[in-house]
Each structure stands twice: as C-alpha cells, then as structure tokens.
Residue, then its C-alpha position, 0 to 999 in steps of 0.5 A: x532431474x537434479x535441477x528440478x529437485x533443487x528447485x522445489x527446495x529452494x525457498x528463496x523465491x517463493x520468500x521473495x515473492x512473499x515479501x513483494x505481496x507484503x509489501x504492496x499490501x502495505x502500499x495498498x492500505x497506506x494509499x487508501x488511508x492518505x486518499x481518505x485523510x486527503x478527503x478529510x483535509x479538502x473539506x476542513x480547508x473548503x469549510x474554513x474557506x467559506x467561513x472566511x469568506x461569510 
C-alpha cells in the first residue's frame, strides 16, 4: 500500500512525460515551418530558373 501512496506522490514522471510533449510539440511546428519555407524556396529558385533560361 505504501508503494502505490509513493507512486501517486511522485511527480517525476508525469514531469518527464510533460516535457517529452513540449518537446515534440516544438518538433512538430518547426517540421511545418521548414516544409513551408522549403515550398517557398523551390519556387523562388523554379522562377529564377526560368527567368534565366528566357
């Protein structure tokens, strides 16, 4: 019974577990911003391709 007392004190893992969502939150929004400046960058370097080209 002790152990299971102990266990719902301890606020170590749920800590751990909220930082691991913060962190894949960030992981998430930066992998969408680079998807969208990618987009961006392909077709600034396709319109200055064919503007070389013409």
């Amino acid at each position: 019974m002790q152990f299971i007392k102990n266990l719902v004190r301890d606020e170590a893992g749920a800590t751990a577990i909220e930082y691991g969502l913060i962190a894949a939150l960030i992981a998430v929004a930066a992998i969408a911003a680079m998807q969208g400046l990618g987009n961006q960058l392909s077709a600034t370097f396709t319109e200055v391709s064919t503007k070389m080209k013409g």
